[in-house]
N, C-alpha and C positions, 0 to 999 in steps of 0.2 A: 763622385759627389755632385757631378752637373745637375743643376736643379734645386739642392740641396737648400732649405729654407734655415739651417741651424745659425748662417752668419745673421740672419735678420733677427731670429730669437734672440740670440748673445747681444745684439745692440739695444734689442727693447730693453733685454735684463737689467745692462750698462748702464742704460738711464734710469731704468725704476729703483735700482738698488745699488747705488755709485761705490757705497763702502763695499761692496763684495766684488767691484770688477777688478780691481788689481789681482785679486786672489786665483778668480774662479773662471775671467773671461779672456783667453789666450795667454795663460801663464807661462811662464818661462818653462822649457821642458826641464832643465834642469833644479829646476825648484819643486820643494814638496808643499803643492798650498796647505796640502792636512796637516802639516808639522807647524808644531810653535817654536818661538826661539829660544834657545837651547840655556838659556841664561841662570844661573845659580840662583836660588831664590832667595835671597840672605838676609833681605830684609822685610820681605813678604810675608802678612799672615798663614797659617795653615787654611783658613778659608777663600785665601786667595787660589792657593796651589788647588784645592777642589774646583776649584769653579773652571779653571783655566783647563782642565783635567777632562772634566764635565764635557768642556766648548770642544774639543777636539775630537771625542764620541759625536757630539750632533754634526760638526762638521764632516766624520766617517757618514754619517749617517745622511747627511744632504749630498754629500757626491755620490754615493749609492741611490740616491733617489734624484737628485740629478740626472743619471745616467737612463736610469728607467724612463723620466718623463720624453730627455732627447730621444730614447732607442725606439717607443712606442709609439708618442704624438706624433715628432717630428718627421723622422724618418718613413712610419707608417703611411702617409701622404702620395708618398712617391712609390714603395713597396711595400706590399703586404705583410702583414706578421706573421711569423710561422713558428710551430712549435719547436723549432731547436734550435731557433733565435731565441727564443724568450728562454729555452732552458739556457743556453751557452752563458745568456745573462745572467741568471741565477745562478750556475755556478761559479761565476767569477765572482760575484759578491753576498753571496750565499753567506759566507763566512764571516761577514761583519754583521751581519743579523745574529748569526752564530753566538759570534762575539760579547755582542749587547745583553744577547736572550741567555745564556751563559751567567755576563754577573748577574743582571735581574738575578735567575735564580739563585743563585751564590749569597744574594744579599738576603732573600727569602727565606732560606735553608737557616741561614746563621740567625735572623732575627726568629724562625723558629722554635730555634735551638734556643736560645736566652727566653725564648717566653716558658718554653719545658721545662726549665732549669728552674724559672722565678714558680709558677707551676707545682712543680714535683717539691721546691722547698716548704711551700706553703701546704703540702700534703703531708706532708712529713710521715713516709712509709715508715714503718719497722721493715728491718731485712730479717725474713727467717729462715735464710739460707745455712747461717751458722749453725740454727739447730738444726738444720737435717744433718749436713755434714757432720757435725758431730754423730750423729744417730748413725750416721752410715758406718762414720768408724770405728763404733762399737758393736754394731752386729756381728755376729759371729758366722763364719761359714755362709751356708745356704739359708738361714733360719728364715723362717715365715713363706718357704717353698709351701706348705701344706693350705696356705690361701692362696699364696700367686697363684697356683697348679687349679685352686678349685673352679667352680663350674658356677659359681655364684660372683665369681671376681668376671672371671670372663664373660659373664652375659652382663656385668653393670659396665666394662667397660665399651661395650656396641651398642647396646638398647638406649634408645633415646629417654629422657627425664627419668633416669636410674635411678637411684640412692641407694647407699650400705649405713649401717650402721655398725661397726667394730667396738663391743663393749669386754670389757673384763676386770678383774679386782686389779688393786693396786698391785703395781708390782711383776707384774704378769706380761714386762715390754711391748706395750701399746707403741710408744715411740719408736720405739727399733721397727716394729712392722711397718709401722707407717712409712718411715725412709723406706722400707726395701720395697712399700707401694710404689711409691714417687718415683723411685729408682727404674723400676720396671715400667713406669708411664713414661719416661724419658726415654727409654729406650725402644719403644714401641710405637707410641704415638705421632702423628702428622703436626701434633698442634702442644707445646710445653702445656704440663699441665700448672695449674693457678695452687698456691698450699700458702699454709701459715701454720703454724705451732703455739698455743697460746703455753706460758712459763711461769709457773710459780715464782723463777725467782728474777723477773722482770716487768716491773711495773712499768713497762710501755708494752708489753706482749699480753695484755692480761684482759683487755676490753674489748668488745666489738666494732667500737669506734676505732682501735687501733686496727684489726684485722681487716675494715672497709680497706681501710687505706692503702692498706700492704696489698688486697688484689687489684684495687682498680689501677694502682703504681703496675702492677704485675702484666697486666692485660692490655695498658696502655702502652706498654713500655714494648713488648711483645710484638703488636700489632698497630701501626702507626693512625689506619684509618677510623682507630676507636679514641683518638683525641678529643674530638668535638666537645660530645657532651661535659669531659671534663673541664676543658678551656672555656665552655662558657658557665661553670661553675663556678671556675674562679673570676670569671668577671663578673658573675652577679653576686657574688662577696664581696664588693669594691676593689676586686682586682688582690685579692688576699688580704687586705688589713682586717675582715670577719671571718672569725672560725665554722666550716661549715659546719650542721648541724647533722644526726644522725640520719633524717628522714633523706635529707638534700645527698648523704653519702648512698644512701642505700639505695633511690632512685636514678643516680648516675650510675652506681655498677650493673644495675638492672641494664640500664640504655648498651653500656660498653659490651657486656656479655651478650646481647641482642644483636650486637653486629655482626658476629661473628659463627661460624656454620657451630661449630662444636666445642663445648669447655669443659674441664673437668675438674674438679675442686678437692684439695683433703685437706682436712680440715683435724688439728691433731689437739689430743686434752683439753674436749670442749668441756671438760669438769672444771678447770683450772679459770675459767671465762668469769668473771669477774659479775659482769654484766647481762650473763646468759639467760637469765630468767626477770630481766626488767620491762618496761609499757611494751604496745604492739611495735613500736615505730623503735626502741631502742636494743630489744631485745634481741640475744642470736637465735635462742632457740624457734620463737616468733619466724625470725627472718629465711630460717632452715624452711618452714614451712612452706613460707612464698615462693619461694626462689623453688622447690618443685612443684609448686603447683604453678607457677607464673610463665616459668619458662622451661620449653621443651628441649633446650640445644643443650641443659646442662648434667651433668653426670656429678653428683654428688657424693663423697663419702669421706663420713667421720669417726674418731673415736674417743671414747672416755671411760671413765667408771660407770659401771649401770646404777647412779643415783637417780634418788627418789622422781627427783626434777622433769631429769631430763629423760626416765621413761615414760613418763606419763605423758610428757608431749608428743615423744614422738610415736608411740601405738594408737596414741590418736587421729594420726595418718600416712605410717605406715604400713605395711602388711609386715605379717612373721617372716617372710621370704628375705625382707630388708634389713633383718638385726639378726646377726655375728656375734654371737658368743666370741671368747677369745679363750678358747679350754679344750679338754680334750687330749686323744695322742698327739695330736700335730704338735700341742704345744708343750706336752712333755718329751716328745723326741728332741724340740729344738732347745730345750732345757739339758738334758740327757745329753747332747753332742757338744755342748758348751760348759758342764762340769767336768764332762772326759776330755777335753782339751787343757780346762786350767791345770785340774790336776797330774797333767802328765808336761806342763809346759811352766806354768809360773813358778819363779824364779824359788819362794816361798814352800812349796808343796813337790815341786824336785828332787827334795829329797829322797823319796819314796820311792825313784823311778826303779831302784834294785829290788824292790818288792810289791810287785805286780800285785798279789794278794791281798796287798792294804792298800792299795790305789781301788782297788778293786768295791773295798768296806765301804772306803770313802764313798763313791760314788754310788753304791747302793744304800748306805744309811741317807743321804743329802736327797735322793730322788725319793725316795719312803715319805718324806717331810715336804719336800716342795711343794706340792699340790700348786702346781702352773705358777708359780711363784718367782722370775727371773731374779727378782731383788732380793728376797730369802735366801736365795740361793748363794747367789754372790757375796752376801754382808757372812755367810757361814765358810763360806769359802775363804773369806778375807781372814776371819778367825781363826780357823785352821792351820793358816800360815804360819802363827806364834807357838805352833806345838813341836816342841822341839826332837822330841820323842816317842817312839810310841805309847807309853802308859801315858802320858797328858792327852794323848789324840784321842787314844780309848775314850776317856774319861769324858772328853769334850763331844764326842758323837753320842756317848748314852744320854748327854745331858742336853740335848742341842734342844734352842728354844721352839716353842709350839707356832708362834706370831713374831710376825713384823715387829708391833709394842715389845712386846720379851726381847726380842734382837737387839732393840735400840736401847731397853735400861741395862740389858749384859753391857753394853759398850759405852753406857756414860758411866757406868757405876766402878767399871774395868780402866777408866783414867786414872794415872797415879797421882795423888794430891798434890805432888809438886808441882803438875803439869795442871790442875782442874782451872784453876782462877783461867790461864788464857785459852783454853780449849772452848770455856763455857763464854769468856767474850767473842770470841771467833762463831760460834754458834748464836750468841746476839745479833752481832752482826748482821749475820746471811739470812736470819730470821727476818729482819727487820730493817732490813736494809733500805732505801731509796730506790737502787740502782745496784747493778752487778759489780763487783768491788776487783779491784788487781789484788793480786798476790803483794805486790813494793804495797798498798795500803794497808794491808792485813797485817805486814812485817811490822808497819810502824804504828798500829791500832794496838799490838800486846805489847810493845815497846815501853806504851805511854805508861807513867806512872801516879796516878791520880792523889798520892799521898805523898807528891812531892814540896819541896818549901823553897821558899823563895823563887817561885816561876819555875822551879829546875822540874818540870814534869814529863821530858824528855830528853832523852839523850840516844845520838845515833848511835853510839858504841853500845847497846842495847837490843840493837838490829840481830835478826838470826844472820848469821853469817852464811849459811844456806836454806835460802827458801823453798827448796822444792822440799825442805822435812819441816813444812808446816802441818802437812796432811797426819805427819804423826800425832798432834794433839789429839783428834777425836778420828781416830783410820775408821769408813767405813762408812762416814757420817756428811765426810765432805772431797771432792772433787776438784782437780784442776779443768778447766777449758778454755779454749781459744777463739778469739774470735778473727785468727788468721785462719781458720781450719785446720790447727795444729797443736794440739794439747800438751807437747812440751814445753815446762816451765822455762827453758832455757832461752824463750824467744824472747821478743821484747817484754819489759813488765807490765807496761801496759798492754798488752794484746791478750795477757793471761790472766782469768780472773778463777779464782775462786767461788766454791758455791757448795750449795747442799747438796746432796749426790741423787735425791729423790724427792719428790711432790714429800713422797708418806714421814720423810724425815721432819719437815718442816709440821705437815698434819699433828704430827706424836707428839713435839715441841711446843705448840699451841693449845695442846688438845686438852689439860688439864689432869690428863690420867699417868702421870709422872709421880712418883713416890713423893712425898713432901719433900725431902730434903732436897731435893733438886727441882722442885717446880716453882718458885719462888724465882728463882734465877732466871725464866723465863713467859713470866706474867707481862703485860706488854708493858704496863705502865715501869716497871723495875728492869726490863731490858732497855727502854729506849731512854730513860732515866740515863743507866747507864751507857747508852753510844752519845749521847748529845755530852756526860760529863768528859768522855774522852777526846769529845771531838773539840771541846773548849779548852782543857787540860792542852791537847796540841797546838792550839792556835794562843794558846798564853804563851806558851815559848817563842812564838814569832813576835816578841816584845821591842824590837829595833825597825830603826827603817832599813828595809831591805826590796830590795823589787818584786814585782810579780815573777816575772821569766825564773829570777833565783829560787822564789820559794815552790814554784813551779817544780823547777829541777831536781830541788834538795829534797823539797819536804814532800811525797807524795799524796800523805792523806788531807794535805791541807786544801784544797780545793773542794771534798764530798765534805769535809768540817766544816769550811765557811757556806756551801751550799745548803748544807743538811742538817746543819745540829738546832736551828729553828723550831723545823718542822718536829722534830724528838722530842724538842724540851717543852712545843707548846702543848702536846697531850700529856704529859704529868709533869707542867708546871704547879707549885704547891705542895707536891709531894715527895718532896726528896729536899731533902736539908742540903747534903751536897751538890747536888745539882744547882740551886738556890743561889749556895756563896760562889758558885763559879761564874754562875748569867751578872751579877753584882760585880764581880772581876773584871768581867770582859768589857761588860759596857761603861764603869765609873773610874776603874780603878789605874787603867792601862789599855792607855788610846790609839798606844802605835801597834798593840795586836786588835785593836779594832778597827784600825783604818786600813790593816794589811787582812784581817775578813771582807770587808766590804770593799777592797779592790778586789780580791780574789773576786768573788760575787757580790753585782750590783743585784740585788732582787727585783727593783723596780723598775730596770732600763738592762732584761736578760738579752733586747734584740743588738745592742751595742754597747760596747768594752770601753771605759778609759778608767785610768789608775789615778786613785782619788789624791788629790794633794793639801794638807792642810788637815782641820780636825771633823772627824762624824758626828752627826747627830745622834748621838746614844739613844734621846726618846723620840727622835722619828723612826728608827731600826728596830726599838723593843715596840712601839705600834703599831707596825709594819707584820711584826711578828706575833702580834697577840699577847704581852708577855705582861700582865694585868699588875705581877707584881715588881716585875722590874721599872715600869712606867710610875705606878707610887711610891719608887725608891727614888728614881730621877729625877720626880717632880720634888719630893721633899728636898732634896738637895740644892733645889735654885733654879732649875730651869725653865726656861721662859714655852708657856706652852705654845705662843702663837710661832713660834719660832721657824723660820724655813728648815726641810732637812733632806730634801731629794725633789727627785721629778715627779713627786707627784703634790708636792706642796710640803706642806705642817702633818704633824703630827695626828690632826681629827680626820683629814684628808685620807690620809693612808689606811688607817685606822676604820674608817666608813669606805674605802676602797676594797678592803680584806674581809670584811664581815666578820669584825672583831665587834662585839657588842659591847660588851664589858668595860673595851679599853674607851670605846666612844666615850658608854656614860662617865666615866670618870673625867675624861679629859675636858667634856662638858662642865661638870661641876667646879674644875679649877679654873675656867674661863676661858674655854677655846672659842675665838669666832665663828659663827656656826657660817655668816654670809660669808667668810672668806675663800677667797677663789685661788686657785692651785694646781700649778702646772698647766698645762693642757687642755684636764677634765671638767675641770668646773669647782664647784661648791661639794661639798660634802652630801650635800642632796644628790648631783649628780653622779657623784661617782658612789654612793652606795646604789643609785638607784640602774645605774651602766653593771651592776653586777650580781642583779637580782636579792639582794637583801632586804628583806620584808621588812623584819624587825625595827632595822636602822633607821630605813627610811618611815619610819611612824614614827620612831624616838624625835628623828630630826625634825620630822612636823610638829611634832609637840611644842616642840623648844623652838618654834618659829622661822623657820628655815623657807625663802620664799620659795614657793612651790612651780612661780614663772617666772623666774630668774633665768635673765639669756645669759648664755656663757661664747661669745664671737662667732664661730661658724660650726663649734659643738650646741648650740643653741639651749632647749629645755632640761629639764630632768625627764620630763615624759621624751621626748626626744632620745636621750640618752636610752630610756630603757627599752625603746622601741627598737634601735639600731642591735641592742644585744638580745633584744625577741622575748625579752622578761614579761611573758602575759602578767602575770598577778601580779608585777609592779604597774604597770603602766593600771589592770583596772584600779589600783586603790588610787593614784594618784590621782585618777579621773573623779572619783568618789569625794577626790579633798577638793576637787575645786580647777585641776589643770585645764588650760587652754586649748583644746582640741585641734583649733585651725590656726595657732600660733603659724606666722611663718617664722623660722630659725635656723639657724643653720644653712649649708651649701645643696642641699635637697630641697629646700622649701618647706611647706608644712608637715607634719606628723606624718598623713596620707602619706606624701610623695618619701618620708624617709623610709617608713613600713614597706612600699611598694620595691623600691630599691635594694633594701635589705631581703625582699623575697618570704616574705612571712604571711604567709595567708590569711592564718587562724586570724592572727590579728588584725590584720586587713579588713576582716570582716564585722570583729569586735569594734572599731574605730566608726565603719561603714554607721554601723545601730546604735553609736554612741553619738551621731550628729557629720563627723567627719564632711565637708565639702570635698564633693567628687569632684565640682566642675573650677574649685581654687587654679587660680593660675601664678604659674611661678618664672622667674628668671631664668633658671636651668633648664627643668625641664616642660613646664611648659603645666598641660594638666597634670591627674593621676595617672591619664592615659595614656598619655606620651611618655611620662616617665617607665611604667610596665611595658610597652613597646621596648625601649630603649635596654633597658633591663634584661629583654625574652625573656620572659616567665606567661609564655605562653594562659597556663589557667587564670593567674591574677588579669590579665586582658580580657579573658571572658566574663569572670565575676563581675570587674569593672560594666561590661555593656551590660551584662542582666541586671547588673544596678541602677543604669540609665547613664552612664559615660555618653556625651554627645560625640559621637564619631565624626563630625564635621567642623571639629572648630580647630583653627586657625593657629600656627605657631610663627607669623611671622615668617621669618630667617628660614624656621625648617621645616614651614610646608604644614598639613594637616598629619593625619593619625597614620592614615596610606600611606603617603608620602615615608612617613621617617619606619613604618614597618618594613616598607621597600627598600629602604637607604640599608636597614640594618640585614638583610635578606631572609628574614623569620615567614617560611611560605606558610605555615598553618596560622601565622599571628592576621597575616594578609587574607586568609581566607575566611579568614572569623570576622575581622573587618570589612569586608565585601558583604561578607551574609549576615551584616546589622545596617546594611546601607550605605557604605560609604562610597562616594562617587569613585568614579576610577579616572575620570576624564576631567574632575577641577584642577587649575592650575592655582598653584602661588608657591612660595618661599623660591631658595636659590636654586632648587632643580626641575623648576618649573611644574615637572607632573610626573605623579607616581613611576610609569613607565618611562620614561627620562632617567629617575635618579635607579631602576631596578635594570637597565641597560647599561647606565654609566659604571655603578657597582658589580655588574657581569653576574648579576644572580638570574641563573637561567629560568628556574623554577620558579619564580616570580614575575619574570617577564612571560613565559608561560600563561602562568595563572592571571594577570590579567591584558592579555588579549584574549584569552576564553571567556572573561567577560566583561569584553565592549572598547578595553582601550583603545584609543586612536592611534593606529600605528605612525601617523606619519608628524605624532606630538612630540618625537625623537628627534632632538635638536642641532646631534653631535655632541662632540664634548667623551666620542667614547676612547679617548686616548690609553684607558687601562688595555691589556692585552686580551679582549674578549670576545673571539671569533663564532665562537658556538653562538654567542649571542646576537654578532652580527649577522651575522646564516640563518638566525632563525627569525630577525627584523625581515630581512630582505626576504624571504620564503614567504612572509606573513604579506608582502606589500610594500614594502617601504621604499620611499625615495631612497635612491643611492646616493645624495647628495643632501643627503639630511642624515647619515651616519657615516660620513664623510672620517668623520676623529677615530671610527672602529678600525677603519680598513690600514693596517701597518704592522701586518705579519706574517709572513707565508703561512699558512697551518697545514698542518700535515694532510688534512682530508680534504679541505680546500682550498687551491692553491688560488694567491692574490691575481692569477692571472686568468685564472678561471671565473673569478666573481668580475674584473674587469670587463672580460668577454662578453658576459651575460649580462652584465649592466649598464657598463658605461664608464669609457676611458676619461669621458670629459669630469668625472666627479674628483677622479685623480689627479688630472690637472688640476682644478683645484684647490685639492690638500696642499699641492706642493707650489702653487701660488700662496697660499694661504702660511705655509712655512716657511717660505722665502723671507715675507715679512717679517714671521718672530726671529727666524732669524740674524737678519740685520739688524735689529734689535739690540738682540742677546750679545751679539759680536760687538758693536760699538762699547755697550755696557763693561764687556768683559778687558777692552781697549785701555777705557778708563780706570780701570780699578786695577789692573797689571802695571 
């Protein structure tokens, strides 16, 4: 070490930085300066232990960079640097970079994981993994070999922007085939193929809007590099508290399946699609169209019945190559090999095994009739089972029904009386259901007895004592399944629901072509009459206080009763006497089963649970609910109507929230305050006008309701209905009179919430109705920075083809460039560029575009503007994020090494710190770690005092 200038460095250190020489400047060899003392924290905050935590990383991190500056400056002087010195150094402390760049990602990973989570809840997929699995487990054998095998499956699953179409009658196991498609795409394919199942007997599987969800969850989930476009969807919702719209779902699955080389879609009982023939923008059948004419990488194929509907759209552009009958031998062999299985296997039709020769009848009388019919088949097969002998079996194969309809009146008309009353409530039910039902509800739905007295309208010792012989009531008609993928009853009860066994059962049920005597019983107003009387009858017996968790436990159905029996009794309210004196019950008569309903279910506050204490508002719940004559029962009785009754205010509140018109006027007439403000929402203006209610909101103006009434940081009623994107509320409001440049609310004015909210049309509606483009606001500043901030890319363009001035000033955050670059949107920056906007002005806190597009490490923006003109060396530092690529591509460009001084503190894989050292200049280094030395003396005194 003769020569050695390290003792003179350590003395300058000694004086510049006094608090760090005990540590760092000839420390005890036996001491660890990196270690703190070892001392119990017992009375120290948990923010003290982070910080202290924190201080011993940077101090790993200064002796690491300590070492560097001695091993290269210093010693450098006297011997050259050579490459297996600098490696030997990097291997020895390679490992606390390691270290560091380790949690980084650790912390990155996990705050990813909580945004996918917040994300994917606010999507809220359907799973329709349960109906394949189901599907699979009822296929039979090989069956739907006779498409796998064909030459028209095979060439849609290779050829780019394919489509099938799989059509056939009811009944004829479309579902079945489809599983054994999927089945065979899982087993074949590089890439899981994308599916959903829309369900008769699930109103969440039933829309288009639900099946977006369920692929872009599927695709995204799949393939990690297709996040984007969805995560900034949910931030241009404000982050989930707005429901995306169908246009916004349909242009993200577009983006997601663009990423990716190859997809393949099935798409099952696009008859059953709810929504399938609605506007361009909401429609599936529509969206079918686009999505093969849009995009090449996708491989298409659906099935349904060949209705009216849906062939007309689609031989509008497809060719006949593209539509699949579902008929034929293929599909009476796979018929044929699954009647010669029951009949020689179930339990039922075993009988027969000693006489081949009538197994033999069976089988060719049942295939004479099926005509591709799976569900004919099977509902005759079931029949067959009760014959106990042969002259009944005879008797029943000469007689066997012609149709589907004749199958299903042989088997409601074939209940024995004793058994029809719960058979035909159990087919209510599943008709008419909500939501898919467990087997423990159904037990306790024919339990109930609606002509009970004194409260007593159930009792558990009423219960079947085995549930898996409910199916007995109507055999054939209905189904257990699982949504473990396991359709014995024996599992949990809730994992086992109950259902109709077919689309065509529910179709027959509704259809009106039921003998009279039994169609009555299933008219909708007189089925949901009676599930709403049962579900009240249930929840009258919850007359004590009891807790939720108990009635939870005990009472199964009472959960979908205080959910649901609303929704049933407001479509034939009026028309049922009985129904009538039980809504009177619940809500006047006996208030500990109404406070034990609306703890079960708050209506108004579904995103969080507390269990109500004390007594409910009976006519905020019945206007809440629509319930026109329970609200003029309640009010004759005394009730105060201005009266508080939930989170959403009073009574007119609610009421003008739900787009209940009826219950407004009336509540009006008995003296509701119309300017009363309510919960959260506002005035009654606001919250009819947050929920598109036409009607109301002109009822309200009538009856003087201010039309600019600010409501805190929900601000206008135009306000409100712009955030929920209600065009034709917002144009009438404008028509009565509303403040168009109002500022209100935490967006600023109309413009800037429209902007935020992502709603174009109206953007443009507001634009021609006066709207100030160039308003400035507290937030965000103009309309323009706000669509920046937002990325909504086209709303940015509309704004400059409307004369948005690109040049004006935010202060804090700089101009237009500036915060496009901040947020690293490179096509928002380019449409900015090409209406003018400078690339090279400075102001706010990152001085200039390229500053804050370096500091944020968006490479494609730092890119795009040195391509045109920025000043490479207006790079000030400051690039402490870990962004190499970027700093490699400053210094490529020009740039001082000592003006991105803050980049350089990462080895990278492609180039290493010792390499850009080389080529630029040791002296910038020294620097950093002069320049560090100070924060950290700093940091360390700080830390001193507060331990």
């Amino acid at each position: 070490m003769n020569g050695s200038r390290i003792p003179q460095y350590l003395d300058d250190l000694k004086r510049k930085w006094p608090n760090l020489a005990s540590k760092y400047v000839r420390s005890d060899s036996f001491v660890d300066p990196l270690s703190l003392p070892r001392n119990p924290h017992t009375s120290g905050s948990s923010w003290q232990v982070v910080m202290l935590m924190l201080w011993k990383k940077i101090l790993a991190l200064f002796g690491f960079l300590l070492g560097w500056w001695t091993f290269i400056y210093v010693d450098a002087e006297t011997k050259p640097i050579t490459s297996n010195a600098v490696s030997t150094v990097i291997h020895e402390d390679k490992r606390i970079l390691d270290s560091i760049e380790d949690t980084r990602k650790g912390i990155d990973r996990l705050h990813l994981s909580n945004r996918q989570r917040e994300v994917l809840k606010w999507l809220n997929p359907p799973d329709p993994s349960t109906h394949y699995n189901k599907a699979l487990q009822q296929r039979h054998g090989c069956s739907g070999l006779w498409f796998l095998q064909s030459n028209a499956f095979a060439k849609w699953k290779i050829q780019p922007d394919s489509f099938l179409w799989l059509n056939g009658i009811p009944g004829c196991g479309k579902t079945i085939l489809s599983s054994a498609i999927l089945k065979d795409l899982l087993d074949t394919l590089p890439f899981q193929p994308l599916y959903f199942y829309f369900d008769f007997n699930d109103t969440g599987k039933q829309t288009f809007d639900s099946m977006l969800r369920s692929l872009i969850n599927q695709l995204c989930c799949k393939c990690e590099d297709t996040w984007k476009p969805l995560d900034l969807l949910f931030s241009s919702h404000q982050d989930g508290r707005v429901h995306p719209s169908y246009e916004s779902l349909r242009k993200v699955l577009l983006e997601v399946i663009g990423q990716v080389e190859q997809v393949w879609i099935v798409l099952d009982a696009v008859d059953e699609c709810s929504t399938r023939s609605g506007p361009p923008t909401e429609g599936l059948l529509s969206w079918m169209r686009d999505l093969t004419s849009q995009q090449k990488n996708v491989h298409l194929l659906v099935t349904s019945r060949p209705e009216q509907d849906i062939k007309s759209e689609i031989v509008e552009w497809a060719s006949l190559d593209n539509i699949v009958p579902i008929r034929g031998d293929g599909i009476d062999d796979d018929i044929r090999a699954y009647v010669h299985t029951r009949v020689r296997e179930d339990k039922g039709l075993k009988r027969w095994r000693t006489q081949p020769d009538v197994q033999e009848e069976i089988e060719h009388r049942l295939m004479e009739k099926a005509d591709g019919m799976f569900r004919w088949a099977t509902c005759q097969l079931d029949a067959l089972e009760n014959c106990l002998e042969y002259r009944t079996l005879q008797k029943a194969l000469k007689s066997l029904p012609k149709t589907l309809d004749e199958t299903y009146s042989r088997v409601l008309h074939s209940i024995p009386s004793e058994y029809k009353q719960n058979a035909f409530r159990i087919l209510q039910f599943l008709t008419y259901s909500a939501r898919p039902l467990s087997v423990s509800e159904m037990v306790d739905a024919i339990a109930v007895d609606t002509e009970g007295e004194d409260y007593q309208y159930f009792d558990p010792k009423h219960r079947m004592p085995d549930p898996r012989e409910i199916t007995c009531f109507c055999s054939s008609l209905i189904v257990f399944t699982s949504t473990t993928h396991n359709s014995d009853v024996d599992n949990k009860d809730d994992d086992v629901k109950l259902q109709l066994a077919h689309f065509s059962v529910k179709e027959y049920l509704i259809s009106g072509r039921l003998d009279k005597d039994l169609a009555h019983n299933f008219e909708e107003c007189a089925a949901r009459a009676s599930i709403a009387t049962v579900c009240l009858a249930y929840l009258l017996h919850l007359n004590k206080e009891i807790s939720v968790i108990e009635i939870r436990e005990k009472f199964p159905l009472a959960q979908y009763s205080a959910r649901y029996w609303m929704d049933h009794a407001a479509i034939t309210e009026g028309k049922d006497e009985t129904l009538e004196r039980f809504i009177v019950k619940i809500f006047y008569h006996n208030r500990d089963s109404l406070r034990n309903c609306y703890s079960l279910y708050q209506p108004d506050q579904t995103w969080f649970w507390t269990e109500l204490k004390g007594q409910c508002s009976a006519l905020y719940y019945a206007s809440y609910g629509g319930l026109v004559n329970a609200v003029k029962y309640i009010l004759s009785q005394g009730a105060n109507v201005n009266a508080h009754g939930g989170i959403h205010g009073n009574a007119l509140h609610v009421a003008s929230l739900r787009g209940h018109e009826k219950v407004v006027e009336l509540l009006l007439r008995k003296g509701a305050d119309i300017s009363a403000q309510g919960g959260s929402k506002g005035t009654a203006l606001h919250m009819a006008s947050s929920r598109g209610h036409e009607k109301i909101v002109e009822l309200l103006l009538r009856k003087g309701a201010n039309i600019n009434a600010q409501v805190g940081h929900k601000g206008t009623a135009l306000r409100a209905a712009i955030i929920a994107g209600c065009k034709e509320i917002i144009e009438l409001l404008l028509r009565q009179g509303a403040d168009i440049n109002a500022q209100d609310g935490s967006e600023g004015t109309t413009l800037h919430a429209t902007i935020v909210a992502g709603y174009k049309e109206i953007i443009e509606l507001l634009l021609r109705k006066g709207a100030d483009i160039h308003s400035q606001v507290r937030f965000y500043n103009t309309a323009l920075h706000a669509a920046i901030v937002a990325g909504h890319e086209e709303i940015v363009e509309l704004l400059l083809r409307e004369g948005a001035n690109v040049h004006l000033q935010d202060g804090l955050k700089g101009n237009a460039l500036q915060m496009a670059s901040y947020t690293g949107h490179d096509q928002i920056v380019k449409l900015l560029l090409d209406y003018g906007a400078d690339v090279n002005v400075r102001d706010g806190i990152y001085s200039n575009a390229l500053q804050v597009a370096s500091y944020k490490g968006h490479e494609q923006v730092v890119k795009l503007l040195l391509e045109n003109g920025a000043d490479i060396n207006q790079v000030k530092g400051g690039l402490h994020k870990i962004h190499e690529r970027v700093v490699k591509l400053l210094l490529e460009n020009g740039a001082d090494i000592n003006q991105v001084k803050g980049g350089l503190h990462k080895i990278h894989e492609q180039v290493s710190f010792c390499d850009i050292l080389n080529e630029h200049s040791r002296k910038a280094y020294i620097s950093f770690i002069t320049n560090l030395c100070g924060v950290l003396e700093v940091f360390h005194g700080f830390c001193q005092k507060r331990a």
